[in-house]
TIGU-662092 format. One record per residue (C-alpha): y, z, x. Coordinates in steps of 0.1 Angstrom, whole numbers, plus 5000, padded with zeros to 4 digits. Example, Ala and Ser with C-alpha at 12.3 -4.5 7.8 and 13.67 -1.06 7.14 Angstrom:
<atoms>
     v     w     u
  4955  5078  5123
  4989  5071  5137
</atoms>
This chain:
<atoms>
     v     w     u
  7035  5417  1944
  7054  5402  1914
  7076  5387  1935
  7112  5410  1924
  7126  5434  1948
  7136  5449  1916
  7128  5455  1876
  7163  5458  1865
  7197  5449  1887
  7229  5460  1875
  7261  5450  1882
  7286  5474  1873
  7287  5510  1876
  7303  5523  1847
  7295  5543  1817
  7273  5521  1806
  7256  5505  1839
  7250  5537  1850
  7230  5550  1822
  7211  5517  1816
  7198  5523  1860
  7194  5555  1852
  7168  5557  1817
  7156  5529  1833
  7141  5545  1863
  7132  5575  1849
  7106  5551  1826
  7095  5538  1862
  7113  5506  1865
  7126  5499  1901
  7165  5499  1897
  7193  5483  1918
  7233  5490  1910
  7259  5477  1926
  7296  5485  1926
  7329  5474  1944
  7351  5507  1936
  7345  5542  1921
  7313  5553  1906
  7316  5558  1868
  7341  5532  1859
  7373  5528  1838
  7360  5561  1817
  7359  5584  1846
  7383  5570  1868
  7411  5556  1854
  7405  5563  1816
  7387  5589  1790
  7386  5617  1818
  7418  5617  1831
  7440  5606  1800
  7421  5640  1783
  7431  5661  1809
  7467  5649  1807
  7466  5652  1771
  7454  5687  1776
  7485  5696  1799
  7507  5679  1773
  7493  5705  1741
  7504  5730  1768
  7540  5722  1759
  7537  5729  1722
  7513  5758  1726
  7542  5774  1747
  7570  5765  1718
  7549  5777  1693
  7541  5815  1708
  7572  5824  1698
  7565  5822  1658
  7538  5850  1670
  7558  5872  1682
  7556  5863  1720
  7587  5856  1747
  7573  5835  1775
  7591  5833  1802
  7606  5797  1809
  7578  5768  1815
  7584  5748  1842
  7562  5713  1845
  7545  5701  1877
  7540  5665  1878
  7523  5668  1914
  7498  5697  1905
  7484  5681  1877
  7481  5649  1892
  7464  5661  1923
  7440  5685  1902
  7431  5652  1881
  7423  5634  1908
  7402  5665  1922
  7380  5662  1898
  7378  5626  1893
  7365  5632  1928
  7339  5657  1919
  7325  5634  1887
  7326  5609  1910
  7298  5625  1935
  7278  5639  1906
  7270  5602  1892
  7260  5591  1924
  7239  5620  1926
  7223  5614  1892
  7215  5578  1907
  7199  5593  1938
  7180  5613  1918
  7163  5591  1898
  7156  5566  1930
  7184  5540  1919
  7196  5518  1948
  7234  5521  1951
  7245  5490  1970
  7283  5486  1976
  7299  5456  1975
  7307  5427  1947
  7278  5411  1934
  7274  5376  1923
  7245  5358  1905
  7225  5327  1921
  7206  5318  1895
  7193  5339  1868
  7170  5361  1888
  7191  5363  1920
  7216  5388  1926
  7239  5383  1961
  7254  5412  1974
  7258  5434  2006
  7247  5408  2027
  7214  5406  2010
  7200  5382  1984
  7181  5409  1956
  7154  5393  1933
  7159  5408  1898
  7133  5405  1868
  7164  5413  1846
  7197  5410  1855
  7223  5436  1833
  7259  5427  1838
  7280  5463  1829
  7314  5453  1845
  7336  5462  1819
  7373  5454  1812
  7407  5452  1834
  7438  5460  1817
  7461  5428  1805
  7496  5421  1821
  7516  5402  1797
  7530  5367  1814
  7566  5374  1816
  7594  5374  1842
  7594  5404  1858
  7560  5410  1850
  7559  5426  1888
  7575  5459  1881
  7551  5466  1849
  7524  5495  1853
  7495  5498  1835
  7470  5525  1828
  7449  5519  1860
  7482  5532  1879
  7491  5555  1853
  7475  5591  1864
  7489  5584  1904
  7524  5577  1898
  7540  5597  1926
  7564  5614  1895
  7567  5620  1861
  7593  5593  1853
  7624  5604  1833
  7623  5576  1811
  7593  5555  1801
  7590  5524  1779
  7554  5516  1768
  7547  5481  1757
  7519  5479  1732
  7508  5496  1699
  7468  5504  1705
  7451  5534  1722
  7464  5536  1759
  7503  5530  1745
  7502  5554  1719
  7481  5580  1736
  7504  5581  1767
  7534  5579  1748
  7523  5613  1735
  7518  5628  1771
  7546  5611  1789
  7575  5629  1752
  7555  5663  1760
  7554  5667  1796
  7594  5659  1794
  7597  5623  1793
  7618  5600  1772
  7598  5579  1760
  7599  5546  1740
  7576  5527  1724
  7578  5490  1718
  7554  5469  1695
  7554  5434  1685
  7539  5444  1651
  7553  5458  1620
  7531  5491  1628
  7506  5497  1652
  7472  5504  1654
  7466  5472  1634
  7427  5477  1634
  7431  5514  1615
  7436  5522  1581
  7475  5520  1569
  7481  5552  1557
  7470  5570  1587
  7491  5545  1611
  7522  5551  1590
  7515  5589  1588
  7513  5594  1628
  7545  5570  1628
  7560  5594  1607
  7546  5624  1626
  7552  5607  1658
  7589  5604  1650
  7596  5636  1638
  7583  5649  1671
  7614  5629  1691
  7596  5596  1704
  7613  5562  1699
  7591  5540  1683
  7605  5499  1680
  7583  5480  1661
  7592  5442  1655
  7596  5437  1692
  7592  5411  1712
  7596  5418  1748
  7608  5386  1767
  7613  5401  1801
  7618  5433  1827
  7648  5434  1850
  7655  5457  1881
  7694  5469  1884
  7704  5477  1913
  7701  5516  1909
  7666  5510  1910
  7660  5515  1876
  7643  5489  1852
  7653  5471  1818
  7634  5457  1790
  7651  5426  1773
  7635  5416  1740
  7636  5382  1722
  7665  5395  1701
  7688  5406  1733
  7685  5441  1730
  7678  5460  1762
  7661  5494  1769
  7667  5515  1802
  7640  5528  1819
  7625  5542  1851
  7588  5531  1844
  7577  5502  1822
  7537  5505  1810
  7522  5475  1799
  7493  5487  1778
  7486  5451  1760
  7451  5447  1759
  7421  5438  1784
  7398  5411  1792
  7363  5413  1800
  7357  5412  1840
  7336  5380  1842
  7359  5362  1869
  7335  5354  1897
  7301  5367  1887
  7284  5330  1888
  7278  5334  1850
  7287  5301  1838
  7266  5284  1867
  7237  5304  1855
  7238  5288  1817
  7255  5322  1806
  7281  5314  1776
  7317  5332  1776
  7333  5331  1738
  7372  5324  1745
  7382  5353  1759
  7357  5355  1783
  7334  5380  1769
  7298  5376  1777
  7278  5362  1741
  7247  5384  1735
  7220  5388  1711
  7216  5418  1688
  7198  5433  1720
  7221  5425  1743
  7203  5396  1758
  7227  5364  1773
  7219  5329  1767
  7197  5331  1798
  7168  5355  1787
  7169  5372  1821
  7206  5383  1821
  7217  5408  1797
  7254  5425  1789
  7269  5455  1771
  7301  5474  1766
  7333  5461  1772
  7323  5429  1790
  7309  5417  1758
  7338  5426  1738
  7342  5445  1703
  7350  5482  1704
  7360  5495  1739
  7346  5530  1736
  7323  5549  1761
  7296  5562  1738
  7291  5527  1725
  7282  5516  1757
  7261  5542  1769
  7245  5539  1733
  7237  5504  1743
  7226  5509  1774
  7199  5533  1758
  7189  5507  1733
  7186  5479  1759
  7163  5502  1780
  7146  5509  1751
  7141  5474  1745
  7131  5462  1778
  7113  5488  1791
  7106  5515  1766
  7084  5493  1742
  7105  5499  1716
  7136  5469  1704
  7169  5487  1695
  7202  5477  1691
  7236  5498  1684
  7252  5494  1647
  7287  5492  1645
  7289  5509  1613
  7303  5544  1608
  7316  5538  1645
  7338  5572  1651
  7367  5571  1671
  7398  5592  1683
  7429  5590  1695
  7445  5613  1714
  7479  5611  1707
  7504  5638  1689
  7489  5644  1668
  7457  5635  1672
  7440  5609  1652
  7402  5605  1645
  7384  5583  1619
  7348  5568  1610
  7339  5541  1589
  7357  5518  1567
  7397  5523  1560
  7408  5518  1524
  7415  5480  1531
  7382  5470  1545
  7366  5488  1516
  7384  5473  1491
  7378  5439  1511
  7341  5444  1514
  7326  5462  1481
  7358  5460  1457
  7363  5493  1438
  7369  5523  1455
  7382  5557  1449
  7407  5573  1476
  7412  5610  1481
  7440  5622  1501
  7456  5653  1514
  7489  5659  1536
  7501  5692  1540
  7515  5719  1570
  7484  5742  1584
  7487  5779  1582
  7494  5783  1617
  7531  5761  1611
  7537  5786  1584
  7545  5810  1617
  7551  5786  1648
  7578  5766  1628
  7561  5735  1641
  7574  5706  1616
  7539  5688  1620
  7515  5682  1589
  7479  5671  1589
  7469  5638  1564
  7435  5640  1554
  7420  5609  1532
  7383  5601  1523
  7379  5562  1510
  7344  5564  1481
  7322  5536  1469
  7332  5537  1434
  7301  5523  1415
  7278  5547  1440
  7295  5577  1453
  7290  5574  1486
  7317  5581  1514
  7326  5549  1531
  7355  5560  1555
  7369  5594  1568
  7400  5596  1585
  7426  5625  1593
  7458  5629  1613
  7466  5662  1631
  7453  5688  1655
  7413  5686  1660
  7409  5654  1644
  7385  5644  1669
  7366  5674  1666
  7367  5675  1623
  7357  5636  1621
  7326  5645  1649
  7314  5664  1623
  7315  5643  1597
  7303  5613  1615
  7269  5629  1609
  7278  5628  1567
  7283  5590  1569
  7256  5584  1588
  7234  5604  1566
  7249  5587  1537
  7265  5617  1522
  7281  5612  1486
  7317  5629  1472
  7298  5646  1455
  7279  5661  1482
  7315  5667  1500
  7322  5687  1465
  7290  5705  1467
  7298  5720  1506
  7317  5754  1507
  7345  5749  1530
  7353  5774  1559
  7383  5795  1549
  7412  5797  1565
  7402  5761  1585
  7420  5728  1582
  7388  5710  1578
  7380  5726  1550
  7403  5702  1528
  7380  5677  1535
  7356  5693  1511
  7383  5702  1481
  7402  5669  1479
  7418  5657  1448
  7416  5620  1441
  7449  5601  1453
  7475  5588  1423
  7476  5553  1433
</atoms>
């Protein structure tokens, strides 16, 4: 014996834990997991699955307005809060048995309980001290609660998709993903909703055309958005109901305050630091380009290590650290051309550069953009228009950044994901025939933008 109980012990059993245990038994390494709640992590618990299927319940709504452009008269909707929550969590349920299966099946232990390290080979947990030739930490993130009085009544996302009602009005405090995302649910499913940002615009990390298009498109849909705004404190009245009181005295009414500020990497209490493992400031675990900690033994990946908090990224990693330990191969995950959507209304999706890091990273560049209303407004008498906007090397043709605001983004940008990775030129984009009547097709007939 080789003295391990196990090849590979992972704490965490997220996205990206579970796909590390998993590839890595199926190449024969003996795999421990451990986990204190849900199998499958923020992703299928409390984030990607269940904000989707709200999201898909809030295109309901507009689906319904526009029918009558098409000549049909649909009887009155009516909105459910209850059934949709109680169908979400139905098959959160369901996912959650079918990972656990998948780890069964591939002869991963599942031990229950919160792990902590001993020393860099030694996991405790469930009573039970497991010997580890690599240790993976996979624990992930835990949404922020800003420090301010009152800070008691705030919900965030993790609380989000049980709420025991849709509230009448909602005030969302943040300007990434989860605030903009849910502000677009909470406005469709009947809400009034508010948005408050401490920035001049939000989205700070995307390209500045497409955050001040979906402002513009966002607002034109009915949602409140208050950017500039600092938010000093939350009060209760005495009906019950809550108030937001920014730095400049205004004060917004509201029956459920979200805090979506951010989230830090869950490395509280894991025994890291006493095992030589370095945290950066924020307390993200510091790895190598293969995911390796400062103790060779103990290794990290997706949100726990910070950068982009996305689910393929992680299970991407997971592959390429299994690849590296165990598959004889040494991978790691680029960050470029990373795609990305966000589900808001509408929808946003982009990969690679935005027109600012281009011009920041290899000077000249040519822009080509598009806005205009899609053939199926022409009937619906939806106001909403799609923003299309390719950013191009300009010395060597190639497509640095894709982005688009509008229905299917997600979906369009998957596509061309594959372009940008391949490399693909403008004038390869020129050469395509596009798919008539489609919105996607624009991205192959742009015009350059008048700057």
């Amino acid at each position: 014996m080789d003295g391990f109980d196990v090849d590979l012990f992972v704490i965490g059993a997220g996205s990206g834990g579970v796909r590390a245990a998993r590839t890595a038994a199926a190449l024969g390494a003996r795999v421990a997991i451990a986990e204190t709640g849900r199998i499958g992590g923020t992703c299928v618990n409390v984030g990607c699955i269940p904000k989707k299927l709200f999201v898909y319940a809030a295109d309901c709504a507009g689906e319904f307005r526009d029918a009558v452009g098409f000549g049909w008269q649909p009887a009155e909707a009516a909105f459910d809060w209850a059934t949709l929550r109680d169908a979400v969590a139905r098959e959160i349920t369901r996912l959650n048995g079918i990972y656990r299966s998948l780890l069964e099946a591939r002869g991963v232990a599942l031990v229950e309980g919160r792990a902590r390290l001993l020393d860099p080979h030694t996991v405790a947990v469930g009573g039970r001290n497991w010997r580890a030739r690599h240790i993976l930490v996979a624990t992930g993130a835990w949404p922020r609660v800003p420090e301010i009085p009152g800070r008691e009544h705030l919900i965030t996302s993790n609380e989000f998709f049980s709420l025991p009602a849709r509230p009448r009005r909602a005030l969302l405090i943040g300007g990434g993903y989860i605030a903009v995302e849910l502000a677009g649910v909470l406005h469709a499913l009947g809400t009034e909703t508010t948005l408050l940002y401490r920035g001049p615009l939000f989205l700070r990390h995307f390209d500045q055309d497409l955050r001040r298009v979906l402002a513009e498109e966002m607002r034109a849909l009915g949602m409140r958005l208050e950017f500039d705004t600092d938010v000093e404190r939350i009060e209760r009245a005495a009906d019950g109901s809550l108030e937001v009181v920014t730095h400049d005295g205004r004060r917004f009414p509201g029956d459920a305050v979200l805090a979506a500020t951010g989230r830090h990497p869950l490395t509280q209490d894991l025994g890291l630091e006493d095992c030589g493992v370095r945290l950066d400031a924020n307390g993200a675990i510091e790895v190598d380009h293969h995911y390796r900690s400062t103790v060779p033994s103990i290794h990290a990946l997706g949100d726990v290590i910070g950068g982009p908090e996305l689910t393929p990224l992680a299970t991407a990693q997971a592959m390429a650290l299994v690849s590296t330990l165990f598959g004889g191969e040494a991978r790691s995950v680029g960050l470029q051309n990373l795609p990305t959507a966000i589900f808001s209304r509408p929808e946003v999706a982009t990969v690679g550069l935005s027109e600012e890091r281009a011009r920041a990273s290899v000077g000249a560049v040519r822009v080509f953009e598009t806005r205009f209303r899609p053939l199926r407004n022409t009937l619906s008498g939806n106001p909403g228009r799609v923003y299309m906007k390719l950013v191009v090397d300009a010395e060597t043709d190639r497509v640095l950044g894709a982005h688009m605001v509008g229905p299917e983004a997600g979906e369009i940008i998957q596509g061309l994901a594959v372009a940008l990775q391949a490399g693909a030129t403008k004038r390869v984009f020129d050469a395509t025939i596009g798919i008539h009547p489609t919105a996607a097709e624009e991205f192959v007939t742009m015009r350059e933008a008048v700057r």
